[in-house]
N, C-alpha and C positions, 0 to 999 in steps of 0.2 A: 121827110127822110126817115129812115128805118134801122134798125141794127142789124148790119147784115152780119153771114154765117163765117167771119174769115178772122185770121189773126190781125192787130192794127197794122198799120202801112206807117214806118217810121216813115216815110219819106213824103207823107201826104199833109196840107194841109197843119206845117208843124205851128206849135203856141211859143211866141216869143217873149211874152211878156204874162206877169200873171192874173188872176182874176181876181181884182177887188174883194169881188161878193163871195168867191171861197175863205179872204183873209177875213172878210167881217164875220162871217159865219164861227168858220173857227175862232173867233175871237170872242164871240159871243158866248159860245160854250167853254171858253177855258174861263172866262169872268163867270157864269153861272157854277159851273163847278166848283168854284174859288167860296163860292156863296154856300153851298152844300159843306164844304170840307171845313168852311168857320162854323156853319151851323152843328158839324160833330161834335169840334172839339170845345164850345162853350155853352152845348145845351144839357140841358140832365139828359143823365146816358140811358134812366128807365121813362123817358117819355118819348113815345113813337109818335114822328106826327101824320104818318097814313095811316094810324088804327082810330076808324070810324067813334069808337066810343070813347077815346080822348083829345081828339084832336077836334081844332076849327079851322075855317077857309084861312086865315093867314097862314098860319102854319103848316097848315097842307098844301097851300098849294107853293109857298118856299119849297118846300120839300121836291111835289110833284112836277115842279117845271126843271128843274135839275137831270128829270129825268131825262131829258133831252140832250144832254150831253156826250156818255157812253157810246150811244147808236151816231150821232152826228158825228165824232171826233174819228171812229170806227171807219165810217159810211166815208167819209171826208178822206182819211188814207187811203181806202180804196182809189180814191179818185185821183188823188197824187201819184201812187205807184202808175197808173194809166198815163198820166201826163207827165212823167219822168221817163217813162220809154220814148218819146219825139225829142226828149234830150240825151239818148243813148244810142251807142251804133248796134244793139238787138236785144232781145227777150234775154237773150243766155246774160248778156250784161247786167239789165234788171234782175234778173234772177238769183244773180250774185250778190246784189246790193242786198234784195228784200233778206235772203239767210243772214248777211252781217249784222242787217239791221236789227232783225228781227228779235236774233239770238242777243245783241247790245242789250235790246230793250226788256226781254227777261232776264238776264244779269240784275240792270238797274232796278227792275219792280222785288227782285228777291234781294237788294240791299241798299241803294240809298234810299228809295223811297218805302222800302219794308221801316228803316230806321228811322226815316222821318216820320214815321207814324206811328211809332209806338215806343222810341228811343231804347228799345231792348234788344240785342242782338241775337235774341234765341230765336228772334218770331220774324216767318219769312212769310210776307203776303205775297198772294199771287192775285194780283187786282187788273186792273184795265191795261198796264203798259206789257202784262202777262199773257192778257187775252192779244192784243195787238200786234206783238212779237211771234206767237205763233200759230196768229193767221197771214203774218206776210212772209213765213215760213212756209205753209201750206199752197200761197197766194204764186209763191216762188216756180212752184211748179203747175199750176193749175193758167198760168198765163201762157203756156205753149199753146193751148187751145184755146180753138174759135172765140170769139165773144159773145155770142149767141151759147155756145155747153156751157162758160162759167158764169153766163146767167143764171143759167136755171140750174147749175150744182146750186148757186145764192139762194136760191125761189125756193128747191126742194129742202136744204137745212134748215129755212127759216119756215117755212110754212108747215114742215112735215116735223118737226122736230119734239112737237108738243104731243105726238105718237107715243114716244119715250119717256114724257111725265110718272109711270107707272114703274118702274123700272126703279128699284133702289140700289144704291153705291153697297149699303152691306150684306146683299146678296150675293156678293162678286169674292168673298174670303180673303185673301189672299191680294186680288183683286181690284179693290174696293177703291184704292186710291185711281186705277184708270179708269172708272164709270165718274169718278168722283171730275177729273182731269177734261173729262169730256161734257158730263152733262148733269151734274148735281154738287153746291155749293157742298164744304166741307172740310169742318178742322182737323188735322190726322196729330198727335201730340208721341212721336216715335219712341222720344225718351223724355224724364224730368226735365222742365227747363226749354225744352225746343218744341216749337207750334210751325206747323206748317197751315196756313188758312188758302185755300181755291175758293178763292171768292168770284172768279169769272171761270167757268167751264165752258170751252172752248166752243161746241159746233154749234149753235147760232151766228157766236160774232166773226166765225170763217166767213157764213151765208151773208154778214153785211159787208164784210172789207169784197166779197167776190162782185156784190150785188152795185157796192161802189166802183170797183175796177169796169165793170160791164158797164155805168153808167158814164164814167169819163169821158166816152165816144159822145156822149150827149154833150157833157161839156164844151166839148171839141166841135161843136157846131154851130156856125153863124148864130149871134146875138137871138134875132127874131125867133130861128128856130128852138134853141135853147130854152127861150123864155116859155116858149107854147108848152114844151114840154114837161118844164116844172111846175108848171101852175096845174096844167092835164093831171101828171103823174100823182102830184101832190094831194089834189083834193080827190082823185079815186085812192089813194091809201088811204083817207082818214075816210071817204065814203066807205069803201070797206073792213075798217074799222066799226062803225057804226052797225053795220048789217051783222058780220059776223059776232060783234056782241051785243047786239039786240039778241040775236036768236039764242044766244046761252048756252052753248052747247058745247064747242069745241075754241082752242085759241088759245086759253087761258087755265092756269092750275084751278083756278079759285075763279067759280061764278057769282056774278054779282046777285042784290036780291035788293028789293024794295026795304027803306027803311023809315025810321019815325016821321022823316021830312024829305023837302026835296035835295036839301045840302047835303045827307050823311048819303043818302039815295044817287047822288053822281058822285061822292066820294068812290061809295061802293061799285058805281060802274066805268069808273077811267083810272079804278086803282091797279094795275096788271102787273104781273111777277116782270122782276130784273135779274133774277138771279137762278138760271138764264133767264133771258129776255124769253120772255115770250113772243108769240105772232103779234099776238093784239098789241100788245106793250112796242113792238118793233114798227106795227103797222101806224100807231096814232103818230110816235116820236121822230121816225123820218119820213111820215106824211109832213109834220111841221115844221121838218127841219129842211125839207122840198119847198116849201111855202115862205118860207124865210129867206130861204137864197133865192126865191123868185120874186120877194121884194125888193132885195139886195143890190139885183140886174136894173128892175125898172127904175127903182129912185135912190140917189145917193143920201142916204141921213148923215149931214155934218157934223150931228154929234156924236154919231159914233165912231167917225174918224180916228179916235185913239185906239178901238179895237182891231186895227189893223196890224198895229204894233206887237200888242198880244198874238194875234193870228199868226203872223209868221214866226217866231219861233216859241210856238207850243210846247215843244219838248223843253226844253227851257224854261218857261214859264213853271210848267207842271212840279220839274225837281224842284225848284227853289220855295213855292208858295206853300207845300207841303212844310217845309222847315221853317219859315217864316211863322205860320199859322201856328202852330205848336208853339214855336216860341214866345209865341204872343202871348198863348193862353198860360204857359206856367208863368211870364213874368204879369201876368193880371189877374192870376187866379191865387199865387202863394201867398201873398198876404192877406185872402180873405177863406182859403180852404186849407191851406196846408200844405206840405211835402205829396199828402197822398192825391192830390189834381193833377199830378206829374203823370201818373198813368192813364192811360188811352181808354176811354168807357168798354170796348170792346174787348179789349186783352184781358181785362179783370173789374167787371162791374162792381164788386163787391167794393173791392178796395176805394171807389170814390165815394167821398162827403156827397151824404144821402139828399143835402140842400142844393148842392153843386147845380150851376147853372145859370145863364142870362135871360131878361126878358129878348124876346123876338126884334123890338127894335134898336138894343142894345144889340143884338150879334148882324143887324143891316148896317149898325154904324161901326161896328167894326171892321165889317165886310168891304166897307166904302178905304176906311182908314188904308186897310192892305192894298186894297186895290190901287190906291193913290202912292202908295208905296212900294209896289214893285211896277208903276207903269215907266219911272227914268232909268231903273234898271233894266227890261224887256227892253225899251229905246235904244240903248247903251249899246245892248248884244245884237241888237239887228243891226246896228250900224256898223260893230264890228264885221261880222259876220257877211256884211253887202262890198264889205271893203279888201276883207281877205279870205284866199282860198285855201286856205291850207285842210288836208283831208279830213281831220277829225270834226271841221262843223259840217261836214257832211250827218254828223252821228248827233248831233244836237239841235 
């Protein structure tokens, strides 16, 4: 079967129930994320562990497998808004939902979770649930058309995007904040006291939430079929990952280069910009995250059965772990750093204790601690939430 040229057919072939292997999935990236956001707030804030000349394999690759999260979580609502239309009577219905939604979920990224990450009310991130919000904004309108166009609008932003690399935000005068808003990370500080940070700029992760909508249909296809397709799909992305950054050319801001050994030498060649996502970077992360949910389908892992929990309510999850995590680390960091740990490495490096920081397997056993800690409250909310309909868990 093939992706043909048409708009979906609510009436064909609808999903009654949901797919395990999307909740394991998501559940696996909101627990790895969880692992990234302890590794912020308890590591030293001037040790980077993807720069090749101070980091090792442990630390890099905590680091580097995280990166798997962004494009999956992204790639994964795509696939939800697709399979939320067979539970709606048309596009215009979805289209209404994705604007509320969307617009909800930039509110939220520019104040609870700006606050939970840096407990200052002046400073408004614009992170992942910013990037999310308005691409299913975008996504709202781009679903009237065929499956087959917002394919490849998906294919053309993500693959052509790295065209625009050369283009700087303060070129634009006046400007600077819409190049910044679309395609270049960037603090804007309007007056004393207030930070605006665009930490995700938008027109890549339109290209994944479109590239996931176009993929739905695949979901929506008999088991066997399904399965052919992720395993196919999955290992030609990361095959084409491979080619394209073998030859060194294009893909990526930053070409790899041979270095002292063979460790810093694949560091340097699987390390790819996030900020935006690059091709390469988008090409390795849901090739894997293809390969993942195609082991999902063939075998059920029983112990990961708890992350189903997590997977269905992500959004949930996401607000809470943030606040959690933080509070974790001022009440285990003031007795041994001070008042000034309170502050978020990012917002003001200077101001943390120059010692500040946990060893690697000290911030896994913390990781673990949280994670055992927010899983009977994730329980808790799924069970409310499978029990009652009232409209606003539609928004969480």
């Amino acid at each position: 079967m093939t992706l043909d040229d048409s708009t979906p057919n609510t009436k064909a072939q609808p999903i009654t129930k949901r797919l395990v292997s999307i909740d394991l999935l998501r559940g696996l990236v909101m627990v790895l994320m969880a692992l990234d956001h302890v590794r912020i707030f308890f590591s030293n804030p001037g040790f980077h562990p993807l720069d090749i000349n101070q980091s090792n394999l442990p630390f890099f690759f905590t680091r580097w497998v995280t990166h798997l999260c962004a494009p999956s979580f992204i790639f994964l609502a795509g696939i939800a808004a697709y399979l939320s239309l067979k539970r709606r009577n048309s596009p215009k219905e979805l289209s209404k939902f994705l604007v509320i939604r969307g617009l909800w979920l930039i509110v939220l990224d520019l104040t609870v979770i700006s606050w939970a990450w840096t407990f200052y009310p002046g400073f408004f991130g614009m992170g992942v649930l910013w990037a999310i919000g308005w691409s299913m904004i975008i996504l709202a309108a781009l679903i009237h058309l065929p499956i087959r166009s917002i394919a490849i609008i998906g294919i053309i932003l993500i693959a052509g995007h790295n065209l625009l690399d050369g283009i700087q935000a303060d070129n634009f005068g006046n400007l600077t904040w819409l190049w910044s808003f679309l395609h270049e990370r960037k603090m804007f500080m309007p007056s004393p006291g207030i930070r605006f940070f665009i930490g995700y700029p938008i027109i890549p992760w339109v290209g994944v939430m479109a590239i996931g909508y176009a993929f739905g249909k695949v979901v929506s296809f008999e088991k066997h079929q399904r399965i052919r397709w992720l395993r196919n799909l999955g290992f030609g992305l990361i095959l084409s990952f491979l080619v394209i950054r073998g030859i060194n050319f294009y893909g990526d801001p930053k070409p790899w280069s041979f270095q002292s050994n063979f460790t810093k030498t694949l560091f340097s060649f699987i390390d790819c910009q996030k900020y935006p996502p690059s091709l390469l970077y988008l090409l390795i992360t849901i090739g894997l995250a293809l390969l993942i949910l195609y082991g999902f389908e063939i075998k059920r892992f029983r112990f990961l059965k708890p992350l189903i929990r997590f997977g269905r309510v992500p959004l949930f999850f996401y607000i809470i772990h943030l606040w959690v995590i933080h509070l974790a680390a001022i009440v285990l960091s003031l007795p041994k750093y001070g008042i000034k740990a309170v502050i978020l490495p990012y917002l003001d490096k200077s101001a943390m204790p120059e010692n500040y920081g946990y060893s690697l397997p000290h911030v896994y056993l913390i990781w673990l601690i949280i994670i055992i800690i927010l899983y009977p409250i994730c329980h808790w909310f799924a069970n409310f939430k499978s029990h009652h309909k009232y409209w606003w868990l539609n928004y969480l």
